[in-house]
Structures are given as C-alpha cells and as structure tokens.
C-alpha positions in Angstrom: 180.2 31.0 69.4 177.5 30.0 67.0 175.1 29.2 70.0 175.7 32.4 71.7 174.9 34.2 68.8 171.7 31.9 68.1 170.5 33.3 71.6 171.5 36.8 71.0 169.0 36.7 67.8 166.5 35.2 69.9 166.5 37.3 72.5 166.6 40.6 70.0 163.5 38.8 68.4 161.7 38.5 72.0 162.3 42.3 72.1 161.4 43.8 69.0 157.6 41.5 69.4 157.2 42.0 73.2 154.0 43.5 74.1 154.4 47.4 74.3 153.5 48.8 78.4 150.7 51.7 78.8 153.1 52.7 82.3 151.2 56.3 82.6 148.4 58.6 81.1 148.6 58.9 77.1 151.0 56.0 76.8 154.7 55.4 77.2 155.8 58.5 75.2 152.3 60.8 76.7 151.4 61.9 73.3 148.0 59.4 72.8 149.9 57.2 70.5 149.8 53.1 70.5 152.6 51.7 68.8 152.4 48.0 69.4 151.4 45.9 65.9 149.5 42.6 65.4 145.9 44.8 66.6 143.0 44.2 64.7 142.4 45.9 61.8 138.2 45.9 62.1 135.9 44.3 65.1 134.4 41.2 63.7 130.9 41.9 63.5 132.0 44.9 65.8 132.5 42.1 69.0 135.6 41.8 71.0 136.6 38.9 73.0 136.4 40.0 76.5 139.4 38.7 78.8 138.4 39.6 82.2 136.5 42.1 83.8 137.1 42.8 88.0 135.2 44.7 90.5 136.4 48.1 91.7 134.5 51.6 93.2 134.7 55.0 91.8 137.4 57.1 90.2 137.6 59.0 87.0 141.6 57.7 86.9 142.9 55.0 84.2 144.4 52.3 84.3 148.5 51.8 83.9 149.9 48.6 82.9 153.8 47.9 83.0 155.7 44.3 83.6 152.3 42.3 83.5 151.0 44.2 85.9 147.8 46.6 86.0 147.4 49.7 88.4 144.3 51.3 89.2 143.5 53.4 91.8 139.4 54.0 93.5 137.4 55.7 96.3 135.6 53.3 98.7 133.1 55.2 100.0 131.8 54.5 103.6 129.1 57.7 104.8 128.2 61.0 103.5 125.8 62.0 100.6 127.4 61.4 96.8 126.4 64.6 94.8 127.5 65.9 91.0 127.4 69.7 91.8 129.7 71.9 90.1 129.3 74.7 92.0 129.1 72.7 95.7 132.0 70.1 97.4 130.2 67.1 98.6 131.7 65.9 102.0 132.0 62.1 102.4 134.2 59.6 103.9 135.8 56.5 102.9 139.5 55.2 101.9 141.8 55.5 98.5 143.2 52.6 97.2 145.6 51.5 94.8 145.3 47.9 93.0 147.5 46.1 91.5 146.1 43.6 89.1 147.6 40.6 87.1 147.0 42.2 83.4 146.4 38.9 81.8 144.2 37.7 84.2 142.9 40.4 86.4 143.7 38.6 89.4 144.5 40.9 92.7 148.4 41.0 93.0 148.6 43.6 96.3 146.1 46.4 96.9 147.1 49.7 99.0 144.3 51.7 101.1 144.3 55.0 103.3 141.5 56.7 105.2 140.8 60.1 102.9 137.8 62.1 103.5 136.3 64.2 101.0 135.6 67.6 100.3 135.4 68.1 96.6 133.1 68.2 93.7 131.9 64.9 91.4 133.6 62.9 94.3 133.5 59.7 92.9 137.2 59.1 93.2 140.9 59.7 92.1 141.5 61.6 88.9 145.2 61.1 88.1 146.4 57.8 86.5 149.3 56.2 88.2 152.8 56.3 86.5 155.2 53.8 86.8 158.8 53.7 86.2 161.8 51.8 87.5 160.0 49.6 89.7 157.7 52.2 91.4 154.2 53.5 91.1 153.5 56.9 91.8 149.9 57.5 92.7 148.4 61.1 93.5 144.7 61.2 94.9 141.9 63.4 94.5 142.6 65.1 98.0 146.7 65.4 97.0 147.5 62.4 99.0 151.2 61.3 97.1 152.5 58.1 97.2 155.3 56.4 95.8 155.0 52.4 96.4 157.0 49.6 95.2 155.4 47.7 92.3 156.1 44.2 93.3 154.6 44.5 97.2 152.8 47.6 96.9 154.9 48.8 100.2 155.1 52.5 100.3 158.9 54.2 99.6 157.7 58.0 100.2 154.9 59.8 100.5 153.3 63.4 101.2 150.1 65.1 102.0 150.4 68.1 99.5 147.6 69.8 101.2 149.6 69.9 104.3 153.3 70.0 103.1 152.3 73.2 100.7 149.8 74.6 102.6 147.2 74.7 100.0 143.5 73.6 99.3 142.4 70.8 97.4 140.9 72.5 94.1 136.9 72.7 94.3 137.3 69.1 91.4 140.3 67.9 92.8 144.0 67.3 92.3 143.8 65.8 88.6 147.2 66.7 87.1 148.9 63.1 86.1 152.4 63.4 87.5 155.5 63.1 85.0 158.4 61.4 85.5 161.5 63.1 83.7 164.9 62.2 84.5 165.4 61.5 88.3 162.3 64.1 89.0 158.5 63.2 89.5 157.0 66.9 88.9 154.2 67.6 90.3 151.3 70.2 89.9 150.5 71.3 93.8 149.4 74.6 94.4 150.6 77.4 97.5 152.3 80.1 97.5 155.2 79.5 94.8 154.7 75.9 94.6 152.3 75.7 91.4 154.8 73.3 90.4 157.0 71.2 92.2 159.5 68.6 91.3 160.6 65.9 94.0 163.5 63.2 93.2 161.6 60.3 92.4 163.5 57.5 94.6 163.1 59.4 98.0 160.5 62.1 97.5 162.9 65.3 98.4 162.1 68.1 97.2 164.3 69.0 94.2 162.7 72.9 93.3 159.4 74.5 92.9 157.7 77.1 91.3 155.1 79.6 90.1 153.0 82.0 92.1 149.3 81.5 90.8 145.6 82.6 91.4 145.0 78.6 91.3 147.2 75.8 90.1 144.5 74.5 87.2 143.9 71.2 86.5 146.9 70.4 83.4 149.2 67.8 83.5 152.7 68.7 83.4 154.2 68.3 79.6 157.8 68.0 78.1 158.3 69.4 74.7 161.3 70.9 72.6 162.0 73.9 70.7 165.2 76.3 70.4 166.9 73.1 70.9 165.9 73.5 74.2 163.8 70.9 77.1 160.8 72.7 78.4 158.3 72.3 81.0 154.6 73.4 80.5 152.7 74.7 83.2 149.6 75.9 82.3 147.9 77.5 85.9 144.9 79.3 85.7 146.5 82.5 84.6 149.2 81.8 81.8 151.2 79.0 79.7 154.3 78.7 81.5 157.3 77.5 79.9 160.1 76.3 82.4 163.9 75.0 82.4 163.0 71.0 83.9 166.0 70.7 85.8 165.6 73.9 88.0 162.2 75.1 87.8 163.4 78.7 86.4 160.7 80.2 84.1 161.8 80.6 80.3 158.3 82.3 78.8 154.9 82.7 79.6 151.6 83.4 77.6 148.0 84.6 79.2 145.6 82.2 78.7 143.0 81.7 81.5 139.7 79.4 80.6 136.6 79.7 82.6 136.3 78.7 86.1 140.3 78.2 86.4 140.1 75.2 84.0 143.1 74.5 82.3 142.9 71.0 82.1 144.0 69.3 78.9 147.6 69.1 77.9 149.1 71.3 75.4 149.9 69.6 72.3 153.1 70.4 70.2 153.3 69.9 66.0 156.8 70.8 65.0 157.0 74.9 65.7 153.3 74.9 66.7 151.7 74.5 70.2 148.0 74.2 70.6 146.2 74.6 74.0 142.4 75.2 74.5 140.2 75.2 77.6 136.2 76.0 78.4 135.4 79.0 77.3 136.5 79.2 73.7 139.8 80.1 75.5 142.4 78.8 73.4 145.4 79.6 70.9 147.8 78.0 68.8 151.4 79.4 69.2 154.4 79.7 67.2 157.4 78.1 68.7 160.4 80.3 68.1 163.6 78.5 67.1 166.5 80.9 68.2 165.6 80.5 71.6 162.5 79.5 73.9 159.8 81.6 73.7 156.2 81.6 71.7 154.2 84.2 69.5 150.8 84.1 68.9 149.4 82.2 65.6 145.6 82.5 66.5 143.4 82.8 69.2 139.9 80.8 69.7 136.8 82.3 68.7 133.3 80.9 69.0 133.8 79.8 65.3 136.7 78.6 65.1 139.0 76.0 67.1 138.2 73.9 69.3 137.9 74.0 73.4 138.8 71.0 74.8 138.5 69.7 78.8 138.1 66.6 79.3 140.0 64.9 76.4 143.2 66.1 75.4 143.0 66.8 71.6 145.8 64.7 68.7 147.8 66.9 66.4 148.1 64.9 63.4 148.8 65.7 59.2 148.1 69.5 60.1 144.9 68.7 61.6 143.5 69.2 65.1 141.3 66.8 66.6 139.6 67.3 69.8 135.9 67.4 71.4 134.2 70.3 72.2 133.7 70.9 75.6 130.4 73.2 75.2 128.4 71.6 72.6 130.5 67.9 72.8 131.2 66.8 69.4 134.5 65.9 67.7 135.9 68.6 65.5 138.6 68.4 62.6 139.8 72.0 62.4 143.4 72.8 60.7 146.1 73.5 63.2 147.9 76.6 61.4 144.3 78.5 61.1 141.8 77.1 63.4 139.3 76.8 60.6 136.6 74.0 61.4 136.3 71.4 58.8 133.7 69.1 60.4 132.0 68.0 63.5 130.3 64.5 64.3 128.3 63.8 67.6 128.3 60.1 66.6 132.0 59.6 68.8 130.7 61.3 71.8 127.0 60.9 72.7 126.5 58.6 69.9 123.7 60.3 68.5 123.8 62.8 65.4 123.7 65.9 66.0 122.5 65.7 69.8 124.2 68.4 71.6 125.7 67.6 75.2 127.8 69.8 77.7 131.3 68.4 78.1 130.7 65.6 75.5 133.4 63.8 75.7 135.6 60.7 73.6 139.1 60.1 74.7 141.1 59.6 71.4 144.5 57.4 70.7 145.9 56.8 67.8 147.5 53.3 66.2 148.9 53.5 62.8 146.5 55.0 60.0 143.5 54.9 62.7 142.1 56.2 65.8 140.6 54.4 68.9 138.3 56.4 70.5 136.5 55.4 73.9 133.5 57.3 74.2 131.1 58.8 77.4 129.0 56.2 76.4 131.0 53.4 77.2 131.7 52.7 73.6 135.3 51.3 71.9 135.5 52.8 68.3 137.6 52.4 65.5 137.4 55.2 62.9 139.5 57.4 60.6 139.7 61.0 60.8 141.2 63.2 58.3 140.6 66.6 57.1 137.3 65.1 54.7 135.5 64.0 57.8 135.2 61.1 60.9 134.9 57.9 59.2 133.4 54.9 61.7 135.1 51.4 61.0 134.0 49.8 64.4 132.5 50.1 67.7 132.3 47.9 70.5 129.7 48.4 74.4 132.3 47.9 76.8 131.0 49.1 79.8 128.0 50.7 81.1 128.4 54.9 82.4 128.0 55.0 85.7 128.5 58.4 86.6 126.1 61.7 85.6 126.6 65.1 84.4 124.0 67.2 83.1 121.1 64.7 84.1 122.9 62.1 81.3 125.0 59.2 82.5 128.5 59.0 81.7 132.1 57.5 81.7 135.1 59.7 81.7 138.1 57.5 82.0 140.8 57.1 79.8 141.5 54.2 78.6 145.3 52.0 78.5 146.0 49.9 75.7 149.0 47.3 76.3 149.4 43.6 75.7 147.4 43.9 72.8 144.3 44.4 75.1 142.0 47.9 76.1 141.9 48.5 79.8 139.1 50.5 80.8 136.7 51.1 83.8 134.0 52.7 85.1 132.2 52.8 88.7 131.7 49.3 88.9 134.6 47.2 87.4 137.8 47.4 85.3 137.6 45.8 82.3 140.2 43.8 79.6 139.4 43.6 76.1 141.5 41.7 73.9 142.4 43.4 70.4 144.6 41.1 68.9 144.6 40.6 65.4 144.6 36.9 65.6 
C-alpha cells in the first residue's frame, strides 16, 4: 500500500511540473496567456540559448506544439511571380505542407503536402495555425484546403475543399480564421450563402450546422466566451458581431461593426461584463455584456483619439487596461478598457524605433505572470511590463531575420508558441526554438 501510494505522489508530482503544450493559436486556453513557471525572469545580457533552428518556406501561420511534437504548416512555391499588393491576387503555384517536427530537437517526424495553387494577396503561405487535440491536427490553408490528420503518422482522417464544398471564394488575403475546437465540433469560419460559420464533428468531418448570411466572412477567428450564464460563439463577419448558441449555430445577438475593407480580423477580447473588438479603420467598441440573458449594449465606440484599432495582433485585457498595436500608425497603446482613453504609446515594441510611424506595425503580445512577451515585426523577443504608467523594456532578444515586406519595410508576422519552456517562431526561411528556461 505504501509503494502504491509512493508512485501515486510521484506521478501527481510529474504532472503538476510537466511542460505546459501551445496545441493552437493564443495558447491552450486562446486567451494569449503562458502559464508554465521555471521561465526566466530577464535575458542575460539580453541572449538566449538557441536550441535548434530548421528550414521551412513561407507562411504567416505559427507554430503548435503538443506531446513533444511541433506542427507548422508552409507554401512551397514552384512558378508564378511572388507580389505584396493589397489591392491585386498574385497567381502562383506550388504545394501546402504540414510538418511535424520533434520539439526538442527539431528533427522531421512526418511532413504532409498537396498541390494548391494560388490566387490571393501577400501569398507567401498559410495563415491559420494548426490546432491539435485528441490525437489529431486540424490544419486549414490559405486557399481553404481542410484537413484533419493523425498526429503520430500525419495520415489524413477527413478533409474538405471549402471553396468547393460551400461554394465560395477564397477572400482577396486568404482563409486566416484559426479553427476552434469546442466539444466534439471544429467550427469553422467558411463563407457562402449561410455558411459564414460552420461547425463539423471533429472525428469524421460531418457537418454538424452552419450559419450566417454575410457580405463576406472576414478574417476573425471563432471565440468562446460567457455571460448570462450562457456559452457563446463570436462571429465577427464583415457586417456585425454575432453572438451564437455553440451547439446549434442559432444566433443569440448581433452588433454592427464593419472595419475597412471587410477586415475583421483580430479576436474579440472579453474582461468580466466587457467585450472589446477593434479593426482598421478606427472601427471598434467596447460592449457591455448583459447578465440576465445574452445580449450586449454599447459602452463606447472608437474615435481617432481614442482606442485602439487592432489587425494583425489580437490586443490582452488585463487590470482594466487594453493593450494592443495600432494598425494605422503601429505603435503599442495602453488605453483603459471601460473608457477608451489613451494612456500611452511606444513605437519601441513594434518597429523598434521611437516614434517611427509604420502602417500595420505590429508586435504579437502574450502574457506570463507579472510580464509580457512580445515578438515583434522586427524579428525581436522582448520582455517588458505594461501597466497603465507606461511600456517598461526588461529584455529583447534578434531571433530571426523579417523576410517578408509591407509598405517597402521588411517584416515578420507570425505568432509565436511558447511550450517546453522554449519560444517557437518562424519566418520565410526557418522555424526556430529558443530555450527560456530559468536555469
């Protein structure tokens, strides 16, 4: 008896210290928070041990890492003329794949490809991160190729061509929404005629329900939050905010909120009874949740002086504040949630230069106890505080060189994973593991 109980301690102990998985976009729980502990408190000297770095081609997607094992998905290219043109689709061909990566090691596990031409704009690649989950990874490409493959052999399960199966065209930059897993569903931002949103059963790929009749489906991932004691589903199309019931697609409220150029991209964020969502534009408004049952009033409405429109990065909620780059003029703004007034702005997290002013800026932000990673356009890993008194910088790291251009500047605009203690990031070029272990 005393043995068996020895183990059962040792194996709680194993639990409670094992590395914490990055299995989608945002983190295990989607809302931008690390939770694992033994991370280093300041970069010594602001260096980081790098583990590995790997070759790979071009996708704005991150990385997921569950059971050891890192996911990544890129665009071979093989003809046709790479352009950045917001306004133009540049036509190439080449083949989507999905690797699977030994975490610790980088070492190639199984990789997945399929012929995809393209016919979109900044082409270099998938946008949606995988998401794993019960020993699957669901991949969506840039031209709404779906797949569903097993983890350990890569083998597909299900798939679909959501072009084809919904009768709908790939948006002018894309299919970018990360799926969700919720439940038994994988839901799913399509596009078609009352298929906005779709949700499919995650283990064979039927179709469970869909809905919403849109101008265009946006770019926003689908989000779970609660209020009225109630699950809901937001949908943000081009058009409105939609609020749905998960489990049958039926619509519970709606609010107008269309950015420029049908760009609703970043996720809505959720801070007790509040709910903040912002696009390009200075479109953007922080709701009030009501409690008695689902539905939303307006708090404030986005002005050019006040809030914050975000794209690329999806902004943090945290102590009443809002953090988020601006799209427009790309710093990082503190600006209180329950009045939208700015506080501060700091260039130094995004372009890395005070005060220099650049379209769709952008620093993807994740925060880890008292403090924030932020990985910036420049290829930068930075440490810092943020509070309502300003951006404090603790550390900063080069990781990786941009690769890609916008606005005649070079870039990076992938979201990092961090898991097993480590930073998982790419570019154009190569995936990269940096350890951030304390010791």
């Amino acid at each position: 008896m005393k043995r068996w109980m020895f183990l059962a301690v040792i194996v709680g102990l194993t639990s409670s210290v094992r590395a914490d998985d990055w299995p989608q976009w945002m983190g295990p729980k989607r809302d931008s928070v690390w939770r694992e502990t033994g991370i280093v408190e300041v970069f010594p000297e602001n260096k980081l041990p790098v583990k590995w770095r790997v070759p790979i081609a071009g996708g704005y997607s991150g990385p997921a890492v569950a059971g050891g094992k890192l996911f990544v998905t890129d665009f071979a290219k093989e003809s046709g003329k790479e352009f950045n043109n917001p306004g133009q689709r540049a036509e190439l061909k080449g083949k989507e794949r999905v690797h699977c990566l030994d975490a610790a090691t980088g070492k190639e596990i199984w990789k997945y490809e399929y012929e995809c031409p393209y016919a979109i704009s900044y082409p270099a690649g998938p946008r949606a991160t995988p998401t794993v989950a019960d020993g699957k990874v669901y991949v969506l490409g840039a031209e709404g190729n779906l797949h569903c493959l097993n983890t350990q052999t890569g083998k597909v399960i299900w798939s679909k061509e959501l072009k084809k199966d919904y009768k709908c065209d790939s948006p002018i930059w894309g299919f970018c929404a990360h799926p969700l897993i919720d439940g038994n569903k994988l839901i799913c931002v399509v596009g078609g005629e009352g298929s906005t949103a779709v949700a499919f059963d995650k283990d064979n790929g039927k179709e469970l329900w869909r809905a919403i009749e849109a101008r265009h489906s946006g770019y926003c991932p689908p989000t779970i939050i609660e209020a009225a004691k109630t699950r809901q589903l937001l949908i943000w199309d081009a058009n409105k905010l939609n609020s749905l019931n998960p489990e049958t697609g039926k619509k519970l409220w709606s609010f107008d909120l269309a950015p420029q150029y049908d760009m609703a991209i970043t996720a809505p964020r959720q801070a007790g009874d509040l709910l903040f969502a912002s696009g390009i534009g200075n479109i953007g408004a922080c709701l009030k949740l009501m409690s008695d049952k689902p539905g939303a009033e307006l708090l404030w409405k986005e002005t050019p002086r006040n809030g914050v429109p975000c794209a690329n990065s999806t902004p943090i909620l945290d102590d009443g504040m809002i953090y988020g780059v601006d799209c427009q003029q790309g710093p990082l703004r503190g600006v209180k949630l329950e009045t939208g007034e700015r506080l501060w702005e700091s260039y130094t997290p995004t372009t890395g230069k005070p005060g220099e002013r650049a379209s769709h800026g952008t620093a993807f932000l994740v925060k880890h106890q008292d403090r924030f990673f932020l990985f910036s356009e420049t290829g930068d890993l930075i440490l810092a505080k943020l509070s309502a008194s300003g951006y404090e910088e603790l550390s900063r790291f080069h990781v990786l060189e941009p690769t890609q251009e916008c606005f005649g500047r070079a870039v990076i605009w992938s979201h990092p994973a961090f898991a097993n203690k480590c930073c998982f990031v790419r570019n154009d070029r190569e995936i990269v593991c940096v350890s951030l272990a304390k010791d």
